[in-house]
C-alpha positions, 0 to 999 in steps of 0.5 A, a space after each residue: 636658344 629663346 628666352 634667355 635673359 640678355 646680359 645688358 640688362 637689369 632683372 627687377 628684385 623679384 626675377 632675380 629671386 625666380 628661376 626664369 629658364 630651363 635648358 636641356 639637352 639629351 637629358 633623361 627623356 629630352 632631346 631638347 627643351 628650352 623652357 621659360 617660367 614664370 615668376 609665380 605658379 608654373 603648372 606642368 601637365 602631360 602624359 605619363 612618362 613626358 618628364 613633368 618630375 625630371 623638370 621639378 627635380 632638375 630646379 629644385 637641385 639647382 636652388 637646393 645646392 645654394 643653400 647646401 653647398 654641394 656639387 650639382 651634379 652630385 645633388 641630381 644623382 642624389 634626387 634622382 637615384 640612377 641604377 649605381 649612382 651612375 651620372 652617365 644614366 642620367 643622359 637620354 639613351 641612345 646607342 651612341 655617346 651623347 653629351 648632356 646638357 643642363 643650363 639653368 637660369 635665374 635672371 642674369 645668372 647662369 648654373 650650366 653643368 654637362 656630362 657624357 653618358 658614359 660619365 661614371 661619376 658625378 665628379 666626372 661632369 663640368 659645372 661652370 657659374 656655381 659662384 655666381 650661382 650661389 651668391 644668393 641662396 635659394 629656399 627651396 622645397 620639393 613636396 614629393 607624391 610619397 607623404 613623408 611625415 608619417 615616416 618622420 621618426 627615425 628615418 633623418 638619422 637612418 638616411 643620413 647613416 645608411 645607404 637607404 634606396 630612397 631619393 633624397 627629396 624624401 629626406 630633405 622634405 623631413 629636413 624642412 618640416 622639422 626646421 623650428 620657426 623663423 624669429 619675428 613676426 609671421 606678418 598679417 597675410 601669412 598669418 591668415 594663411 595659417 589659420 585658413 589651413 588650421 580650418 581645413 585640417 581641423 587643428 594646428 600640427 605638433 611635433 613631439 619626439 620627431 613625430 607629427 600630430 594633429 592637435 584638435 579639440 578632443 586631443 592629439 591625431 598622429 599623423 600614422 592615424 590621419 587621412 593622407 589628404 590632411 597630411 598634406 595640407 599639415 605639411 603646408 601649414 609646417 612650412 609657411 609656420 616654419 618660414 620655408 615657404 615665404 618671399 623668396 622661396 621656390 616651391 616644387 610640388 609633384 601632384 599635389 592632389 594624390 590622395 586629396 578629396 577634391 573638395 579641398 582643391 579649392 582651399 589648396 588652390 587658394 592657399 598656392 595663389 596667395 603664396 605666389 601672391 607674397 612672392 613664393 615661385 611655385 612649380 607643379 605637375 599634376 594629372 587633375 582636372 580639379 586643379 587646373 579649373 580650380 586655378 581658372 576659376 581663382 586667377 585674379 589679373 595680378 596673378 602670375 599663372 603659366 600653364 606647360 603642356 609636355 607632349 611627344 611630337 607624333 613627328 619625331 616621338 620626341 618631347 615638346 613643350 608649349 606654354 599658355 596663360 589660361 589651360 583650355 589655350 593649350 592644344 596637348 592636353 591629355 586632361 582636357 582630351 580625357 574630360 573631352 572623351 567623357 563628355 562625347 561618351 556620355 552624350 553618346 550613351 543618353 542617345 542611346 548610341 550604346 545600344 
């Protein structure tokens, strides 16, 4: 296995805040794939259905359990809801048993769970590390594609008391934007990140009564009447007002660019950098051509940006993974190939090669 730290030595402060490694094993979509992340913006691209969202879901369980306490395998059922709550679902589908893997890494330290496919419940899988795992606890957020604030009212309570089919990334994102701020200062950088983001949507975001709004000059904006895109960039700005987002935290984000005009790519591209830039690890997938340039085109040389192409291998059908510093180094880029055909398209058309 690559890219596992080695026990002999001594992670600096910011890798042992960083998840630093993912393994899995005849996981969901994954025969097997050891994947290493880097310390500030990790950008997940690939077609539907290479498993960009199960690898968000599988770490942000794993930092999210240091800070509630509950098993990890019970939190996986929890955010990705199989069919009964069956933790066996979770294992990739094969006609015969097969056991599940999960290793999880954060400098020295080791989160490792396993379950059979046939495992009914999360109290049937082994976890071993959970201790030292959980020494420190992780802030971590997972921002999901479905924009939640505008279902804030009522639906904490409503989760938390009844069987609602929703996976529980939906609740905890609730959870952390309805946290009140952190004491003491904001400090100068965050500060600066407020107020950009308070340019962009126009106003500052209240709550009242568990309901969101945009406070501008002409008044209070619910959130129910404003643009998904703005929601968004008010969620940001709740969770670096709140102190979720700040150094330490992990941010976890499921294609941020549903529903954003482009042009405000480039405002939510250099808000993620200058939040890598004070220490938050940030991991997202996205289908955006937008994004990627955006990032190309920000990337200063302190900046810690690692790009993940998943693919299917046209040998074997089964999910592979390669890793570059800037995206056009990547060679399975299903974005790059589209904005490629278009390209070769249009030629053709001015050429008259339509005709």
């Amino acid at each position: 296995m690559q890219g596992k730290p080695n026990a002999n030595t001594h992670p600096t402060e910011r890798e042992s805040r960083s998840l630093t490694n993912i393994f899995l094993e005849q996981f969901t979509a994954f025969k097997r794939l050891d994947l290493n992340l880097g310390q500030g913006i990790n950008v997940f691209i690939g077609a539907n259905g290479t498993g960009k969202t199960h690898l968000l879901k599988v770490a942000y369980a794993a930092c999210d359990i240091t800070k509630t306490g509950l098993d990890f395998a019970e939190k996986l059922t929890r955010v990705f809801l199989p069919s009964g709550r069956v933790l066996g679902r979770l294992a990739k589908r094969q006609e015969e048993r097969v056991l599940a893997r999960i290793d999880v890494f954060r400098g020295n330290k080791k989160l490792h769970a396993f379950f059979y496919s046939d495992s009914e419940s999360p109290a049937s899988s082994v976890t071993t590390g959970y201790d030292t795992w959980s020494e420190d606890t992780i802030e971590s957020v997972f921002i999901p594609v479905k924009e939640m604030l505008s279902h804030g009212p009522g639906f904490r309570s409503l989760y938390a008391q009844r069987e609602v089919y929703f996976e529980e990334i939906h609740a905890d994102i609730l959870d952390r934007a309805y946290r009140p701020p952190l004491r003491g200062p904001l400090g100068s950088a965050r500060r600066r990140i407020l107020r950009d983001l308070q340019n962009a949507v126009e106003g500052e975001i209240t709550v009242k009564n568990e309901e969101f709004f945009l406070q501008t000059g002409h008044g209070n904006l619910e959130f129910t009447l404003l643009a998904e895109g703005m929601r968004k960039l008010g969620l940001l700005w709740i969770l670096v007002q709140n102190g979720t987002l700040q150094n330490g935290s992990v941010l976890f984000w499921d294609e941020p660019e549903t529903n954003l005009n482009p042009k405000l790519c480039e405002v939510l591209i250099d808000i993620l950098l200058r939040l890598q830039r004070l220490g938050v690890q940030i991991l997202i997938a996205t289908h955006d051509f937008a994004i990627l340039k955006e990032l190309e085109l920000q990337m200063t040389a302190g900046d810690q940006v690692r790009f993940h192409a998943l693919y299917r291998d046209v040998s074997d059908g089964e999910l592979r993974c390669e890793s570059a510093s800037l995206p056009f180094q990547l060679q399975h880029s299903p974005i790059d190939e589209a904005f490629s055909s278009l390209y070769d398209r249009e030629i053709e058309r001015s050429l008259g090669g339509d005709e």
